[in-house]
Z-matrix of the N, CA and C atoms (Angstrom, degrees):
N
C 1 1.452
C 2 1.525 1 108.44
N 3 1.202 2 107.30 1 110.92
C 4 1.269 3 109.37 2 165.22
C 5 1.684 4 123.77 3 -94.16
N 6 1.474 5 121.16 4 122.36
C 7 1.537 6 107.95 5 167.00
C 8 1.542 7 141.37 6 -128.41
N 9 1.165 8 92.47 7 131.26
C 10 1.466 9 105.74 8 -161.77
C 11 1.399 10 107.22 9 -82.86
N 12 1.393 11 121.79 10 142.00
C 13 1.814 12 139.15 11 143.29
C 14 1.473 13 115.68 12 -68.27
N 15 1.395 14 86.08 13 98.83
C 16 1.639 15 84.43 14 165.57
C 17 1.818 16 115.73 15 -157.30
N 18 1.431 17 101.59 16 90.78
C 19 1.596 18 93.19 17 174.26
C 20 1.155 19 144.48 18 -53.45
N 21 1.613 20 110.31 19 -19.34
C 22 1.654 21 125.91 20 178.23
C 23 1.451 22 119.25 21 -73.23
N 24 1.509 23 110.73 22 -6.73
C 25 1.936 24 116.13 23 -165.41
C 26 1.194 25 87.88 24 -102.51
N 27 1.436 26 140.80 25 -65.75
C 28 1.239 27 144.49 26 -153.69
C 29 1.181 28 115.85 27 -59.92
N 30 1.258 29 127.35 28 113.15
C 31 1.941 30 136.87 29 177.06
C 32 1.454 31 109.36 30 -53.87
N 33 0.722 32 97.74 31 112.77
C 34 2.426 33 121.83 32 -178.35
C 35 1.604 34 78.16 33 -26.32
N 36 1.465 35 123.39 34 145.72
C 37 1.320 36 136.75 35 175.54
C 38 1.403 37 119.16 36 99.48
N 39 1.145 38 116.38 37 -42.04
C 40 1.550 39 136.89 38 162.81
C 41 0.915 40 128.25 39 -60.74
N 42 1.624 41 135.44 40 161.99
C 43 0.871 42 136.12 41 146.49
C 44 2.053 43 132.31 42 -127.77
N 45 1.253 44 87.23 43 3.95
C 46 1.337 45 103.65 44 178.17
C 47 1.646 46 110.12 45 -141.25
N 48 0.996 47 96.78 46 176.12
C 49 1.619 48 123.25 47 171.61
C 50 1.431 49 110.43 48 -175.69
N 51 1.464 50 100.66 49 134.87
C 52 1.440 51 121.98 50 -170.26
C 53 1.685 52 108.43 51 -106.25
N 54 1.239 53 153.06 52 106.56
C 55 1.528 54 151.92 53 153.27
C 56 1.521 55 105.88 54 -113.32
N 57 1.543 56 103.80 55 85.71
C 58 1.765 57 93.55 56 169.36
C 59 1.253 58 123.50 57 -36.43
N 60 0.974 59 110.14 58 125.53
C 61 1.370 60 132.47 59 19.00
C 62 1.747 61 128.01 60 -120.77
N 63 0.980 62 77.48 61 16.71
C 64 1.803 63 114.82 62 168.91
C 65 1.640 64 117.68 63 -56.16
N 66 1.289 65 124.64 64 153.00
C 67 1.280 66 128.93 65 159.16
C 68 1.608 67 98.88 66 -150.90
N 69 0.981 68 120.94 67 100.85
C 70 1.271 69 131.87 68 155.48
C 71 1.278 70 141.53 69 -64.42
N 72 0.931 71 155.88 70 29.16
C 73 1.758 72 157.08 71 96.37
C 74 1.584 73 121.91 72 75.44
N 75 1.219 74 140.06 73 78.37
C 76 0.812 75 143.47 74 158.37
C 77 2.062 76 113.26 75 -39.38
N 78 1.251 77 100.60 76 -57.74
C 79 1.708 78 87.79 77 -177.46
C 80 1.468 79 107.68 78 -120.84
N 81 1.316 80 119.89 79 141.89
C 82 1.435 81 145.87 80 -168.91
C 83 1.729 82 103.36 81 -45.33
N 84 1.068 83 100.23 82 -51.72
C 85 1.738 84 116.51 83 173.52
C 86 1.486 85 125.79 84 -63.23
N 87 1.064 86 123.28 85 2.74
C 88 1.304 87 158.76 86 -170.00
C 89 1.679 88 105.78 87 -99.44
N 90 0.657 89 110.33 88 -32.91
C 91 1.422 90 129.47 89 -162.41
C 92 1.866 91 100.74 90 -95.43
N 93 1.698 92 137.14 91 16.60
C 94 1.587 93 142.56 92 -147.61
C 95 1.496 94 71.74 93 -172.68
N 96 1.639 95 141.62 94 -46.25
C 97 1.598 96 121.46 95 -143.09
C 98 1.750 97 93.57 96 -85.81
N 99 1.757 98 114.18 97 115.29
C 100 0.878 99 114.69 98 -178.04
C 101 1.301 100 120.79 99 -54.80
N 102 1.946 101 110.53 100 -43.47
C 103 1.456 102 114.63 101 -172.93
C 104 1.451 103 104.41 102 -69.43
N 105 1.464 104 134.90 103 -44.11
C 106 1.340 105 115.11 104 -167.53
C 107 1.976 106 111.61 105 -61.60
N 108 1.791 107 115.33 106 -39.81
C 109 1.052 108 123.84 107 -179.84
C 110 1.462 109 100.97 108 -51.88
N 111 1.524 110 134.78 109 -46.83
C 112 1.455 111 142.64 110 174.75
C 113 1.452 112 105.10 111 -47.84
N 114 1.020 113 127.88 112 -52.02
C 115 1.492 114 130.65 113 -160.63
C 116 1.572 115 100.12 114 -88.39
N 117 1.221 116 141.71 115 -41.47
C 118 1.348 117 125.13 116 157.93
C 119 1.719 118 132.84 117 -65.78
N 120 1.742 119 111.86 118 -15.15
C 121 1.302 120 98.69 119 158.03
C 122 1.373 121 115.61 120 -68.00
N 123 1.276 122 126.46 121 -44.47
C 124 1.324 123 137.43 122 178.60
C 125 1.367 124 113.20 123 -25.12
N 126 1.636 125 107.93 124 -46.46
C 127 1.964 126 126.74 125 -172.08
C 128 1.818 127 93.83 126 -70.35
N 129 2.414 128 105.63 127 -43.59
C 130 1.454 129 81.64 128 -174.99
C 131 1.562 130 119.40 129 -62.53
N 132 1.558 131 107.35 130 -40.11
C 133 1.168 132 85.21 131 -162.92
C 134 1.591 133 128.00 132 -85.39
N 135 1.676 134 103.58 133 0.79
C 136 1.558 135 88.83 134 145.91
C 137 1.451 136 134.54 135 -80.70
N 138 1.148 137 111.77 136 -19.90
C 139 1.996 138 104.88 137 163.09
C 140 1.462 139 110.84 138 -65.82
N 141 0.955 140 116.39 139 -29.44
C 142 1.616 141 109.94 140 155.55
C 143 1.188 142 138.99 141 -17.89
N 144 1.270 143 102.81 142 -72.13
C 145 1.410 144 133.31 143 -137.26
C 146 2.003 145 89.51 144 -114.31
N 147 1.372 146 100.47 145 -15.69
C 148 1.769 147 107.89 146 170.89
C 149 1.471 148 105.81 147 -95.29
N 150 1.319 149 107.32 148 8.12
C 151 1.909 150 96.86 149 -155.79
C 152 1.201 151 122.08 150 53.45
N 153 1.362 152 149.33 151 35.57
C 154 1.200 153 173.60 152 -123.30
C 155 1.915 154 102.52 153 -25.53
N 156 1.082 155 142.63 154 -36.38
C 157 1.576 156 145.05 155 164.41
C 158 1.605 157 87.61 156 -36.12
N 159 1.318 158 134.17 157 -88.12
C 160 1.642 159 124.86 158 -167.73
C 161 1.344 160 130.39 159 -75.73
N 162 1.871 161 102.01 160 1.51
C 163 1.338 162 84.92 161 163.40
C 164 1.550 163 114.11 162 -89.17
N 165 1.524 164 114.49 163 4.43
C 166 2.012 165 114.90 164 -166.35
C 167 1.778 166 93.45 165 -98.94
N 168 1.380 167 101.84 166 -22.02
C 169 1.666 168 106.58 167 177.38
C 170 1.687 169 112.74 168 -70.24
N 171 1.463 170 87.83 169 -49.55
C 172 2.091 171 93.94 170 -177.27
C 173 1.804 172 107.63 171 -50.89
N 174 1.513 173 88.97 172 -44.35
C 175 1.621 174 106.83 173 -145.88
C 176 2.176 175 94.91 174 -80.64
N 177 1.313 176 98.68 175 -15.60
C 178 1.673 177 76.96 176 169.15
C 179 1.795 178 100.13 177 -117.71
N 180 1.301 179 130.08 178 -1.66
C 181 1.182 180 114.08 179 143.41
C 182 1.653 181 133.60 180 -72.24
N 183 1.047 182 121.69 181 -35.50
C 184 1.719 183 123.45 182 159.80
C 185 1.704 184 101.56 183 -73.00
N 186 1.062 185 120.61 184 10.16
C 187 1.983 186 116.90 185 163.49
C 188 1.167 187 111.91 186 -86.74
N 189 1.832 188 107.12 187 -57.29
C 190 1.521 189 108.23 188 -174.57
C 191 1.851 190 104.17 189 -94.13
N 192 0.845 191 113.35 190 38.18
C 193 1.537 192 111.65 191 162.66
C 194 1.775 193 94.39 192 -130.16
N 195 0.763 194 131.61 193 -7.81
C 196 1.854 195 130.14 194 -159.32
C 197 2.299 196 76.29 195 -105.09
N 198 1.446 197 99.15 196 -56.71
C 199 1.750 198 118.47 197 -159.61
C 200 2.131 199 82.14 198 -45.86
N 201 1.812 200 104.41 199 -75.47
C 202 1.430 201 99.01 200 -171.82
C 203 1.536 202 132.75 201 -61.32
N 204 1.395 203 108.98 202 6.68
C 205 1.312 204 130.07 203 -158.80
C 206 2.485 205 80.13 204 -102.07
N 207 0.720 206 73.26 205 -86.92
C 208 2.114 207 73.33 206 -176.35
C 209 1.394 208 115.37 207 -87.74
N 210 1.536 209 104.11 208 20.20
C 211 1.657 210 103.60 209 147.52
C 212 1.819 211 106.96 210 63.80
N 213 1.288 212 104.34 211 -5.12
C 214 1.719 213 113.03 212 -170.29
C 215 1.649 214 89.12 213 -124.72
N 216 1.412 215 102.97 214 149.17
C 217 1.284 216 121.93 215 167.45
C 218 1.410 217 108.75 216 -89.87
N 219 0.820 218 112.86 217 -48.21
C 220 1.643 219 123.13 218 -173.19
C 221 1.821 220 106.33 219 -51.25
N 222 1.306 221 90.30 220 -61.57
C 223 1.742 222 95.11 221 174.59
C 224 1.976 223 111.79 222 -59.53
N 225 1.115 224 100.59 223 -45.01
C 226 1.495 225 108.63 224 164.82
C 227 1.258 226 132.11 225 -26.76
N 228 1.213 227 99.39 226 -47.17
C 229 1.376 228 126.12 227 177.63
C 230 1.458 229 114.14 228 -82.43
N 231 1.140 230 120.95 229 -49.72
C 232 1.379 231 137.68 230 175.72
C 233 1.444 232 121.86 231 -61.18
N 234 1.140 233 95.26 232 -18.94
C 235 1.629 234 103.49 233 166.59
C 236 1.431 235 124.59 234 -125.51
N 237 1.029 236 125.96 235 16.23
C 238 1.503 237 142.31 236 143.48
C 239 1.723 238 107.50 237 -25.10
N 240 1.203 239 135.10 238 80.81
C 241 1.408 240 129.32 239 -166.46
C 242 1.560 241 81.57 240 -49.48
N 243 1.202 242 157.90 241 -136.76
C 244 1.768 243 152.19 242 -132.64
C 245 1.954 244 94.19 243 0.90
N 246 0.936 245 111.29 244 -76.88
C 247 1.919 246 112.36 245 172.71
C 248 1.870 247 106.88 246 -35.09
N 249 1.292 248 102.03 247 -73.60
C 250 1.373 249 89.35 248 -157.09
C 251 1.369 250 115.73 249 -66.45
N 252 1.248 251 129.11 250 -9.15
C 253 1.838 252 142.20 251 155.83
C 254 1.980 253 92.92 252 -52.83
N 255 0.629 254 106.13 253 -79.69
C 256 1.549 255 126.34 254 -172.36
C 257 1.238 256 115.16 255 -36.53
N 258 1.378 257 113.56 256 -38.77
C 259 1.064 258 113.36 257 -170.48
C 260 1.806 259 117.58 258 -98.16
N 261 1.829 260 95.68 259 -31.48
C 262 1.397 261 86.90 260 -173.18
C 263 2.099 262 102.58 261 -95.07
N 264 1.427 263 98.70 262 17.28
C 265 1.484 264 104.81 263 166.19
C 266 1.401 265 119.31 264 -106.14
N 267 1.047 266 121.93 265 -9.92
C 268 1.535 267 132.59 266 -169.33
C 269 1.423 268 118.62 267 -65.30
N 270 1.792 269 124.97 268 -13.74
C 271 1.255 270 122.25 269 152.90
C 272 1.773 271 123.76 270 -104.17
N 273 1.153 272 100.27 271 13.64
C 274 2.072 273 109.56 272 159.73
C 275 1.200 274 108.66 273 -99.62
N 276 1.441 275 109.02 274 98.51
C 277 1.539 276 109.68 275 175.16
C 278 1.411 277 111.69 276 -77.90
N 279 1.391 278 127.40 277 9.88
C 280 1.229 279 121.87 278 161.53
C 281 1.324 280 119.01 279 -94.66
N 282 1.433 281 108.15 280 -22.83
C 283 1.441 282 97.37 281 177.31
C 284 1.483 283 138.97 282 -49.70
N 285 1.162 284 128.92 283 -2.68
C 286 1.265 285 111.80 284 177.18
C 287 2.136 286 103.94 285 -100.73
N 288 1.044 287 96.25 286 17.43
C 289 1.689 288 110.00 287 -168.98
C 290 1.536 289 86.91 288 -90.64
N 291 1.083 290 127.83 289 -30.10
C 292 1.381 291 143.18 290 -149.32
C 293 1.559 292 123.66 291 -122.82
N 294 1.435 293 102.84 292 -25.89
C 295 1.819 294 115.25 293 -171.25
C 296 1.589 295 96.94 294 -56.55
N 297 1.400 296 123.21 295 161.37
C 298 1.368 297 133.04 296 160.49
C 299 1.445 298 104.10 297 -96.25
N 300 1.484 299 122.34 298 148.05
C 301 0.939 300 122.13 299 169.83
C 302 1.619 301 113.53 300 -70.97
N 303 1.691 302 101.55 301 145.27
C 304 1.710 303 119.50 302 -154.36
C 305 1.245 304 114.89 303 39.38
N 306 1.595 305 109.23 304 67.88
C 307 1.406 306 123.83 305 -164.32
C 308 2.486 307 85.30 306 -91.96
N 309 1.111 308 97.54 307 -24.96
C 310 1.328 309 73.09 308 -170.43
C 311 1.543 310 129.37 309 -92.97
N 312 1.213 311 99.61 310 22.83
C 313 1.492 312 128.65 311 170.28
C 314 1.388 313 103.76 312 -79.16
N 315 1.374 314 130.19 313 14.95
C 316 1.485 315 138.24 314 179.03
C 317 1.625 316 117.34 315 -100.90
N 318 1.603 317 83.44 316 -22.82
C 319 1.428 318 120.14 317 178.07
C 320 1.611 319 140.52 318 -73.61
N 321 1.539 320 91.07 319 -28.77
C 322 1.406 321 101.28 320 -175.43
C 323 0.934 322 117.65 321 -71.96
């Protein structure tokens, strides 16, 4: 995992972006926060495990079907099964010692 500082990539609302093997970082301090660093391996190692080409295909087709589905982007986003794995794992730092592979298919 490599992670980069960079405020100009990251879409206003955010604070990360994940492209394995990338971690992209909006704020410097970001870079010490265990849970956010937790919650973006989580994204690597599901682009992983998608070969990363179908996991950016799944993950913005289950966006704009999740986005026209509650009419909200915000929720759209928030329920992206890749997000909601991520998110409700992002304070078990063991969990990825432990995940099954295409663990977020639990999610959908």
């Amino acid at each position: 995992m490599y992670l980069i500082h960079t405020k100009y990539l990251i879409p206003k609302g955010y604070r990360g972006l994940t492209l394995y093997p990338f971690v992209l970082i909006k704020y410097k301090q970001d870079k010490t926060n265990a849970i956010f660093i937790n919650h973006e391996k989580i994204h690597l190692r599901q682009q992983l495990e998608m070969l990363i080409v179908p996991f950016f295909i799944w993950y913005i087709l289950e966006f704009v079907w999740r986005w026209m589905k509650f009419r909200n982007f915000h929720l759209g986003y928030r329920n992206i099964s890749f997000e909601k794995e991520a998110y409700y794992n992002e304070t078990d730092f063991d969990y990825l010692k432990k995940r099954k592979f295409f663990q977020f298919t639990e999610y959908i």
